[in-house]
Structures are given as C-alpha cells and as structure tokens.
SELO-243631 format. One record per residue: residue number from 1; residue in three letters; chain; x, z, y of N, C-alpha, C, O in turn. Coordinates in nm, 3 decimals, decimal comma, m for minus. Last residue first. Layout:
NUM  ALA  A  X  Z  Y  X  Z  Y  X  Z  Y  X  Z  Y
...
END
This chain:
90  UNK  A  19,611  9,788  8,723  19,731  9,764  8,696  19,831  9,851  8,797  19,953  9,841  8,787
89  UNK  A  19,307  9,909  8,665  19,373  9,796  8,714  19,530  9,855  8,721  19,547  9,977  8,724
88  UNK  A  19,075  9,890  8,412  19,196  9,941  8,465  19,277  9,893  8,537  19,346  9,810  8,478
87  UNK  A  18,692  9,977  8,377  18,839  9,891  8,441  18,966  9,958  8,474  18,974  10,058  8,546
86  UNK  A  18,610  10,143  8,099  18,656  10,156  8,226  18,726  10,037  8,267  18,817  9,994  8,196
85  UNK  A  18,398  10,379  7,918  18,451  10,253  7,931  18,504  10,226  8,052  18,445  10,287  8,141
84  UNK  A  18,374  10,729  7,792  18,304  10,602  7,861  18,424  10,484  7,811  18,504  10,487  7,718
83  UNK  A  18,623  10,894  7,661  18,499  10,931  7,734  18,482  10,829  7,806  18,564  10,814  7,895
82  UNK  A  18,845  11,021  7,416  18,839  10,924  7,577  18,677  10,949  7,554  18,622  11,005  7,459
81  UNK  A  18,966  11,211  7,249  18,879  11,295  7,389  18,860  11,139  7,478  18,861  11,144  7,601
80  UNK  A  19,212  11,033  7,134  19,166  11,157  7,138  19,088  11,170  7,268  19,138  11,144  7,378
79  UNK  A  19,194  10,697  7,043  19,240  10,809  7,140  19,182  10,896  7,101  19,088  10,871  7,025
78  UNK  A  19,327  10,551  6,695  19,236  10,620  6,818  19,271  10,664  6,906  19,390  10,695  6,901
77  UNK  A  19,570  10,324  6,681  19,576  10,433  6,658  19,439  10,493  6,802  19,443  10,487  6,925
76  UNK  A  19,493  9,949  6,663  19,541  10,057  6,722  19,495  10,193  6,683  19,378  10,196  6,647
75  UNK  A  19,497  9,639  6,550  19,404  9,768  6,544  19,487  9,888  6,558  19,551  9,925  6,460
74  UNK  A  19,435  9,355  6,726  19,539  9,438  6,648  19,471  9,521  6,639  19,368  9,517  6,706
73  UNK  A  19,380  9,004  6,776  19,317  9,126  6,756  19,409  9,219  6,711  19,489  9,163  6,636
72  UNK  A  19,340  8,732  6,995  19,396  8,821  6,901  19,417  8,968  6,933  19,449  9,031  7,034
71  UNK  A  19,215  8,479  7,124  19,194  8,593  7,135  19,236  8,639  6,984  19,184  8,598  6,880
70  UNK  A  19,135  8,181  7,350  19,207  8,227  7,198  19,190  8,357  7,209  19,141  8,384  7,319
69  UNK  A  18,957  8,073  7,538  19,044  8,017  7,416  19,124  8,051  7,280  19,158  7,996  7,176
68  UNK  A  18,661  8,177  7,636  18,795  8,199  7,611  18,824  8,103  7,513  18,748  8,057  7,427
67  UNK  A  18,493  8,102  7,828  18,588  8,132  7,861  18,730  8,151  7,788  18,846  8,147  7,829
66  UNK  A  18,317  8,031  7,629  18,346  7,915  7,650  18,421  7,916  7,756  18,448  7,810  7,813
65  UNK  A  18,106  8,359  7,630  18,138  8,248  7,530  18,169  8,067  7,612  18,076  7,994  7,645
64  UNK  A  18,065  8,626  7,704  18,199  8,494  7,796  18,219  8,379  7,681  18,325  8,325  7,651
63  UNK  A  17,893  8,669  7,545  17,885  8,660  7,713  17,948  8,644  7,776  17,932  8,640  7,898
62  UNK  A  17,990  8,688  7,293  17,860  8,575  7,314  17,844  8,593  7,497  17,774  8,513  7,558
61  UNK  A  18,157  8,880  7,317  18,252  8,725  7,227  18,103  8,617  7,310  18,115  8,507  7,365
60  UNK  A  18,004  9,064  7,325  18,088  9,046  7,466  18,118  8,919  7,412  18,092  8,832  7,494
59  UNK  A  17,875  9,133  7,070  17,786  9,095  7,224  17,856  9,034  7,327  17,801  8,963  7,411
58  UNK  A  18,139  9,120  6,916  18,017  9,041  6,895  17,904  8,979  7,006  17,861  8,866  7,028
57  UNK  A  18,253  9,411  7,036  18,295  9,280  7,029  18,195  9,139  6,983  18,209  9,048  7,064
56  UNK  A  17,964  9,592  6,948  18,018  9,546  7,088  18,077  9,402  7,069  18,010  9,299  7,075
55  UNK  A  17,969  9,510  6,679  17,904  9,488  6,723  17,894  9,440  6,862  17,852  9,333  6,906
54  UNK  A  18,215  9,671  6,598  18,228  9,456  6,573  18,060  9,447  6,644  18,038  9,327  6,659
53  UNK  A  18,212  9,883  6,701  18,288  9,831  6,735  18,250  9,689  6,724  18,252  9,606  6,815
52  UNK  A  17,969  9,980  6,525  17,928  9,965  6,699  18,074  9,901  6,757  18,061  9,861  6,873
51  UNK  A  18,103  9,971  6,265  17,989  9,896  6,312  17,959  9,863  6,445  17,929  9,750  6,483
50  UNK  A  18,309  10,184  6,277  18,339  10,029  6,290  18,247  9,939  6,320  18,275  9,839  6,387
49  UNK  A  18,277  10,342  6,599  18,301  10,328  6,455  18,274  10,226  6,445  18,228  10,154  6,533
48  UNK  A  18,499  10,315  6,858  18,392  10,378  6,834  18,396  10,390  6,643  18,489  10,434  6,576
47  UNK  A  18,689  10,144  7,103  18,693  10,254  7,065  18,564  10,321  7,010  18,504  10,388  7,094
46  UNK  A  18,886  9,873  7,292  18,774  9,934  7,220  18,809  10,031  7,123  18,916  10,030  7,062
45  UNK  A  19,068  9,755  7,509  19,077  9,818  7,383  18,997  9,892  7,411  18,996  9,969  7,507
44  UNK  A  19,200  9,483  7,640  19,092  9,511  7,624  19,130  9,631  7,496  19,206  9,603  7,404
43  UNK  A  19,323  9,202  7,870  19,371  9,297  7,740  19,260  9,379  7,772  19,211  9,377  7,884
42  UNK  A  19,378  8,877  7,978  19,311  9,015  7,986  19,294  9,062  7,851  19,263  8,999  7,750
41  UNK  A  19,633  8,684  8,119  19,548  8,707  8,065  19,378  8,832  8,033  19,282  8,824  8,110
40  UNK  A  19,790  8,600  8,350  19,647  8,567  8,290  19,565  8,612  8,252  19,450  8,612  8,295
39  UNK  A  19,974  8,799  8,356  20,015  8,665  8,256  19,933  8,576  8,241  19,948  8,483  8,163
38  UNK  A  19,935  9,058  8,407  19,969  8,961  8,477  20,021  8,790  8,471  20,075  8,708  8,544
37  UNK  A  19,557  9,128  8,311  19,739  9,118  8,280  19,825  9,045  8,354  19,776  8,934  8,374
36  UNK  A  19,333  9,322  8,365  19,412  9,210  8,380  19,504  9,180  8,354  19,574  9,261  8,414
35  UNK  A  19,160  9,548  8,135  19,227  9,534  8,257  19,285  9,353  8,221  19,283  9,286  8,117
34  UNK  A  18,971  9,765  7,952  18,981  9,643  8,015  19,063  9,614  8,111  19,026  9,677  8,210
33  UNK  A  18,830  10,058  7,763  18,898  9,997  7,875  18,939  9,856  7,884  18,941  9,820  7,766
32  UNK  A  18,681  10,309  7,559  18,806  10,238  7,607  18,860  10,164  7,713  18,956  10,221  7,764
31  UNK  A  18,400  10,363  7,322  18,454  10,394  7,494  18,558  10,293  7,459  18,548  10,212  7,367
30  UNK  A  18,032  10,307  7,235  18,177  10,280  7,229  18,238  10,325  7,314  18,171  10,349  7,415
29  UNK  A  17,752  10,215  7,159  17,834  10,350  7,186  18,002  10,355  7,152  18,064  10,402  7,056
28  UNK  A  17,671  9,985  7,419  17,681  10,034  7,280  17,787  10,171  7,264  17,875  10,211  7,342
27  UNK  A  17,581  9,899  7,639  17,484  9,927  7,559  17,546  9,970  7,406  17,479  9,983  7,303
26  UNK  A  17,861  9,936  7,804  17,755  10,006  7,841  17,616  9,996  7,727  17,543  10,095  7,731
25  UNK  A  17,949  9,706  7,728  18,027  9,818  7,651  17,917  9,962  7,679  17,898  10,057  7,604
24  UNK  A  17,856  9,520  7,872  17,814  9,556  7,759  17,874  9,675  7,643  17,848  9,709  7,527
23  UNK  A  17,985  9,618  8,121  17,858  9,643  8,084  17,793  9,594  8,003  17,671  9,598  8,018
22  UNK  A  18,297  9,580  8,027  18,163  9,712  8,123  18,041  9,717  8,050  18,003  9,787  7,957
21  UNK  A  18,314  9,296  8,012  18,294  9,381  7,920  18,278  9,539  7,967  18,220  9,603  7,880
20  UNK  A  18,173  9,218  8,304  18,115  9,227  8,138  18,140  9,289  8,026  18,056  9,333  7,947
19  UNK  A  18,436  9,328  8,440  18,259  9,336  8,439  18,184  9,313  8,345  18,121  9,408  8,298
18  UNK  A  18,597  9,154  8,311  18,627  9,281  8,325  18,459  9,336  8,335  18,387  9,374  8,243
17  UNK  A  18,478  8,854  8,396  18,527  8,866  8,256  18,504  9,038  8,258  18,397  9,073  8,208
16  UNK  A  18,475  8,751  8,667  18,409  8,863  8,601  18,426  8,860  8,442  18,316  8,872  8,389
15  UNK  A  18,686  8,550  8,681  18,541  8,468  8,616  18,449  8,619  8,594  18,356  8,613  8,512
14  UNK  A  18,906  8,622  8,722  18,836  8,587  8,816  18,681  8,506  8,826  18,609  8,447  8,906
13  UNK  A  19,029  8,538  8,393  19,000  8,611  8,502  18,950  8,511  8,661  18,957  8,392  8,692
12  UNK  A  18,974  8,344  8,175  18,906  8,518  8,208  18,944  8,581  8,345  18,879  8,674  8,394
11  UNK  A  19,026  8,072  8,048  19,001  8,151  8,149  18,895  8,245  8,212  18,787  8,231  8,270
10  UNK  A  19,263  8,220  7,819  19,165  8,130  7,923  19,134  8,157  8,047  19,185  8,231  8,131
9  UNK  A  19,255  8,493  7,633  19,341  8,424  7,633  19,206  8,289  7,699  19,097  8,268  7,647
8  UNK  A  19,246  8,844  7,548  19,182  8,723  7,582  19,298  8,611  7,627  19,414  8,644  7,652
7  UNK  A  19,361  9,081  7,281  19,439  8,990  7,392  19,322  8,831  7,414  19,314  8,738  7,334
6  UNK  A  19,296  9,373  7,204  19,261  9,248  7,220  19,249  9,149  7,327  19,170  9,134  7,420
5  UNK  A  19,256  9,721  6,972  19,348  9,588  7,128  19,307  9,465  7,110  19,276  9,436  6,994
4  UNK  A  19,048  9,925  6,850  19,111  9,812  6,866  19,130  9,723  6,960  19,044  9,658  7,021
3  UNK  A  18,991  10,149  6,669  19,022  10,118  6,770  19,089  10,000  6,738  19,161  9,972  6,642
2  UNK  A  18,747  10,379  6,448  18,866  10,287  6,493  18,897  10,220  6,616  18,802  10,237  6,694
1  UNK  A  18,628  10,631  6,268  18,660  10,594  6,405  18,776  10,494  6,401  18,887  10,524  6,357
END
C-alpha cells in the first residue's frame, strides 16, 4: 500500500480538474482526495497499491492532458481505514 501527494500546477482550476479526478478515481481501486488550493493550484492524494496507483495517476495525467504544467510528486505515509475518493473543499 502506498500513497501519494501531488501538486498540479496550470490551469486546473475551474476547468473541472476536481471532477475528474473523481471519476477516474472511480474506475480504479484507489481512495483519497482532491481539493483546490488557494494558490491555484490543486493538491491531490492518492491511495491504493502501487500498480492501481500509477495506473489511476496515468488515466487522470491523459484527462487533463494540456492543463497542466507542472506537477510534483511526494510519497506520503498511508491512511488508515480511508474509504472512496472525495472533493475537499477548503
């Protein structure tokens, strides 16, 4: 099980950026969350094993492909007990 943060960077918001990653987070077995930042940007942390992780990230990288500009990755300590995928708003 791994996890991992990830800072979008462009332009993601107000483009449904958050919505997508929903609902492709919805075809793979992953949980974690999505929200806005107030900087622009949008932060994101995924949650499954490593395959269905780079997989998700992989489907979502191709359905805002030419929103984003930059995007860095860190790999964060699992959650315990999270359950689905979610918008978070601020």
């Amino acid at each position: 099980m791994i996890r991992r943060r990830v800072l979008f960077q462009g332009r993601v918001q107000g483009v449904g950026f958050r919505a997508r990653a929903r609902d492709t987070a919805s075809r793979h077995p992953v949980t974690g969350w999505v929200r806005n930042e107030p900087d622009g940007t949008v932060l994101l942390e995924v949650q499954g094993d490593e395959d269905a992780v780079e997989r998700y990230l992989g489907d979502l990288r191709r359905r805002v492909s030419g929103l984003v500009v930059r995007e860095l990755t860190v790999q964060v300590n699992p959650e315990r007990d999270e359950s689905g995928f979610r918008i978070r708003y601020a």
